[in-house]
C-alpha positions as CSV (number, residue, x, y, z in Angstrom):
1,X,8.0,-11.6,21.4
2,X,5.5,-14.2,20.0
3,X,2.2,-14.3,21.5
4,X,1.3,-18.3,21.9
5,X,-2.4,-17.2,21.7
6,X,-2.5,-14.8,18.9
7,X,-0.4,-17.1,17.0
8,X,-2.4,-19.6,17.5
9,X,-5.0,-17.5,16.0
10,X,-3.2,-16.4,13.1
11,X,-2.4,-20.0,12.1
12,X,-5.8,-20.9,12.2
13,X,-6.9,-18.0,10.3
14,X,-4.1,-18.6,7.5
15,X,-5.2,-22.4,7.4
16,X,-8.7,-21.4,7.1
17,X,-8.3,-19.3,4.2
18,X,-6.3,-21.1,2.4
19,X,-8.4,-24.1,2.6
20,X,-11.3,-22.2,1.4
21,X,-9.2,-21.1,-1.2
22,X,-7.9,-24.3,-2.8
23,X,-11.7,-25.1,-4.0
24,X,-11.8,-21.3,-5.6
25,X,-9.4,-21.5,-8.7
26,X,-9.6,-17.7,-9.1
27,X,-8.2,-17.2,-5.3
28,X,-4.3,-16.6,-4.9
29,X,-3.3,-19.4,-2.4
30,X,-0.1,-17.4,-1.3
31,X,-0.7,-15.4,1.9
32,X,0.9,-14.3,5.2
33,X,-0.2,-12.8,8.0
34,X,1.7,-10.5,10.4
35,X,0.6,-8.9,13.7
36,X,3.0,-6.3,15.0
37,X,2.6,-4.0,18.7
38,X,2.7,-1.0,17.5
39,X,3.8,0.6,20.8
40,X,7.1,-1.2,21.0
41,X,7.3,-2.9,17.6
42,X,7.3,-6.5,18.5
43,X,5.7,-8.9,16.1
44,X,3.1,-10.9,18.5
45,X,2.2,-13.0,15.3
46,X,3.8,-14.1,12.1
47,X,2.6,-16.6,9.6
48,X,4.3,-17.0,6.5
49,X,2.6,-19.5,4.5
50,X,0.7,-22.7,5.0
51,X,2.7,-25.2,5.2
52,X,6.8,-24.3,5.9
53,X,7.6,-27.9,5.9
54,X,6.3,-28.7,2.2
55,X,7.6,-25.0,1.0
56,X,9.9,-23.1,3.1
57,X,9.5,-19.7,1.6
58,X,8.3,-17.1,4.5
59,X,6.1,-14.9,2.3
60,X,5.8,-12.8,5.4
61,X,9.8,-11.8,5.4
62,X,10.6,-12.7,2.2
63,X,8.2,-12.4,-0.4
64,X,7.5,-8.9,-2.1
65,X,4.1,-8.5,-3.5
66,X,2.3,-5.3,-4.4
67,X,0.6,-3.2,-1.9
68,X,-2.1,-1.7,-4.0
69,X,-4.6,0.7,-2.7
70,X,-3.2,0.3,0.9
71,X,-0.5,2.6,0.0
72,X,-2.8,5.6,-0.5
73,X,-2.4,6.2,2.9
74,X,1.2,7.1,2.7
75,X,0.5,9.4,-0.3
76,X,-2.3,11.3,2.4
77,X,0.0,11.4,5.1
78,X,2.6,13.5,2.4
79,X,-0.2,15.7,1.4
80,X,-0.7,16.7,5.4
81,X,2.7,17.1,6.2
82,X,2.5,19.4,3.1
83,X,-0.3,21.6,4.5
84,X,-3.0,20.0,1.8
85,X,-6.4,20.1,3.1
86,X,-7.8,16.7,3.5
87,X,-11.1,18.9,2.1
88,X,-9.3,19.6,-0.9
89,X,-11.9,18.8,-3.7
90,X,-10.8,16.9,-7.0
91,X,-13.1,15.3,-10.1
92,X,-12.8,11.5,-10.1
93,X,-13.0,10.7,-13.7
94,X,-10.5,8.9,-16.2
95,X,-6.8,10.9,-15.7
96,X,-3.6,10.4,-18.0
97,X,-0.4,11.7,-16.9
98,X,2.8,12.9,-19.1
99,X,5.8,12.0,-17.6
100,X,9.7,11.4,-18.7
101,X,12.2,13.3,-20.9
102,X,9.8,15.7,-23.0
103,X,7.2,14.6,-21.6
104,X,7.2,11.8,-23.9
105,X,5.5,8.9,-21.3
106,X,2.4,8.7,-20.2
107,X,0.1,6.9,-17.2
108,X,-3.5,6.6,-18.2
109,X,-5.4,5.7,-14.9
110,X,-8.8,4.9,-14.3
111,X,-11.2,3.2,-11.5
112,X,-12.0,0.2,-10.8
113,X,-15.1,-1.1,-12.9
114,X,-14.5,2.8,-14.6
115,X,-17.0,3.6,-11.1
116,X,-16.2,7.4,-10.9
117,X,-17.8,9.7,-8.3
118,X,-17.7,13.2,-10.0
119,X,-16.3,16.2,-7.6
120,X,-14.8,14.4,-4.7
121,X,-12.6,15.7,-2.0
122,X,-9.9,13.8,-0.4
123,X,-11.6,12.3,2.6
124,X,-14.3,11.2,-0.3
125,X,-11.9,9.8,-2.3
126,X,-10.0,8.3,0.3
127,X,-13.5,6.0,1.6
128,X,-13.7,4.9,-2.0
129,X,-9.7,4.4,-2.6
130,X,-10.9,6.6,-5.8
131,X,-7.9,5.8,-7.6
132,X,-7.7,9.0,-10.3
133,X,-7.9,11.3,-7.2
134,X,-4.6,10.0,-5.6
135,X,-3.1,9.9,-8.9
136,X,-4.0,13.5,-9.0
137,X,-2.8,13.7,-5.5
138,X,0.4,12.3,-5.7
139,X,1.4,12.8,-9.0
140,X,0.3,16.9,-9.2
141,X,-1.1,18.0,-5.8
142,X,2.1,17.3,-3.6
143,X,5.3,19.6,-3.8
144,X,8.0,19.5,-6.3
145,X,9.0,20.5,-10.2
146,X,8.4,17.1,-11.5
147,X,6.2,13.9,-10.7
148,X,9.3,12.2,-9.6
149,X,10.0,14.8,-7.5
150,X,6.3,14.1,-5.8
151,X,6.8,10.0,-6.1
152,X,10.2,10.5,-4.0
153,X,8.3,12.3,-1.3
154,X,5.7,9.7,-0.9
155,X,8.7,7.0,-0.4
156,X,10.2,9.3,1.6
157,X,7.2,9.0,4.0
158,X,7.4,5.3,3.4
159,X,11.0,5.2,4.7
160,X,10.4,7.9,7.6
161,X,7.5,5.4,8.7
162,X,9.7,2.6,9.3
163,X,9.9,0.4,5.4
164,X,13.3,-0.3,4.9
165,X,13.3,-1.8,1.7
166,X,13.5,0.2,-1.6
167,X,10.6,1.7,-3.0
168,X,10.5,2.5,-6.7
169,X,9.0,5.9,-7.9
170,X,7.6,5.8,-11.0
171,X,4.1,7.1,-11.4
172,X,2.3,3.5,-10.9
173,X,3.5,3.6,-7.2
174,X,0.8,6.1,-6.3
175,X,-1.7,3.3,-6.9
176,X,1.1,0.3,-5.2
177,X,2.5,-0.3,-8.6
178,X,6.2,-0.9,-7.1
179,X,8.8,-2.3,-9.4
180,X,9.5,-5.0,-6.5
181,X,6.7,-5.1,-4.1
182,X,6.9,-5.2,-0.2
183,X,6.9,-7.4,2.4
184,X,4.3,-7.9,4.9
185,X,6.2,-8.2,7.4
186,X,7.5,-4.5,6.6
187,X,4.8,-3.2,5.4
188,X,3.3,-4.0,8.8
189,X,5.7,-2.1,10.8
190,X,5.2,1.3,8.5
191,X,1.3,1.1,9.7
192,X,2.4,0.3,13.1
193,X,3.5,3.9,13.0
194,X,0.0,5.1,11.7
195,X,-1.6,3.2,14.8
196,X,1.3,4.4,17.3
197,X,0.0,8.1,16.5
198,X,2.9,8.8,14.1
């Protein structure tokens, strides 16, 4: 299903960047790159490191790294399914969440920088990836008794979109705080369902 041309592309790209990044110390030098069709699901492009001959690891398939802010999508998705109004208006401002047997745990989040922007609805907070509004989101604005409850749902989504691969569900995954990461390669194929209109 490879594409010569886009692959092409994506090995230039990959070699590119991770030239630049050599001479930047504070750059990560691992990265992938993956390139799916999201009407049929074939991958058109896949590069899994720099160089496969010095270190044959496929970061694309095999590595598991944490997805960050581009899983707020997934926690979005849950809250439409769930009848939430993307219009739905929270305050973006420091947030700490009890969690756990009595309560006893708890997740302090805050922005980036501690940038906050005040009242906020979701479509605000999602052009900012305001992190204490998804935390608020996910963790008290979806369905369910309990946060893991709400944490289950937005894996559930995950898995419905087309991740195979576990996804953990304590609070931290609302902001891609997964106990083993994901894979680019599958990661790519969940938003392949996002660009293939669900």
């Amino acid at each position: 299903t490879i594409d010569p041309r886009l692959q092409g592309l994506a090995d230039k790209a990959v070699t590119d960047a991770y030239n630049k990044a050599i001479h930047d110390p504070d750059h990560p030098l691992a990265m992938s790159l993956v390139t799916v069709d999201p009407s049929n699901g074939y991958v058109k492009a896949m590069v899994g490191g720099p160089d496969f001959e010095t270190k044959p690891f496929n970061l694309a398939t095999q590595g598991h790294r944490q997805p960050g802010s581009s899983i707020k999508p997934f926690t979005l998705i849950t809250a439409l399914e769930e009848g939430i109004s993307p219009y739905r208006t929270y305050e973006s401002a420091p947030q700490e969440f009890h969690f756990g047997k009595h309560s006893q745990e708890t997740f302090v989040v805050h922005n980036d920088e501690d940038s906050y922007l005040g009242s906020c609805d979701i479509v605000c907070a999602t052009t900012y990836s305001d992190n204490s509004i998804y935390a608020q989101l996910g963790l008290e604005g979806l369905k369910g008794k309990t946060i893991e409850d709400r944490t289950r749902s937005i894996a559930g989504t995950i898995h419905k979109m087309g991740y195979d691969d576990p996804i953990s569900t304590t609070p931290a995954m609302v902001l891609g705080g997964l106990k083993d990461g994901v894979t680019p390669l599958g990661w790519t194929y969940a938003y392949s369902t996002i660009a293939n209109d669900g």
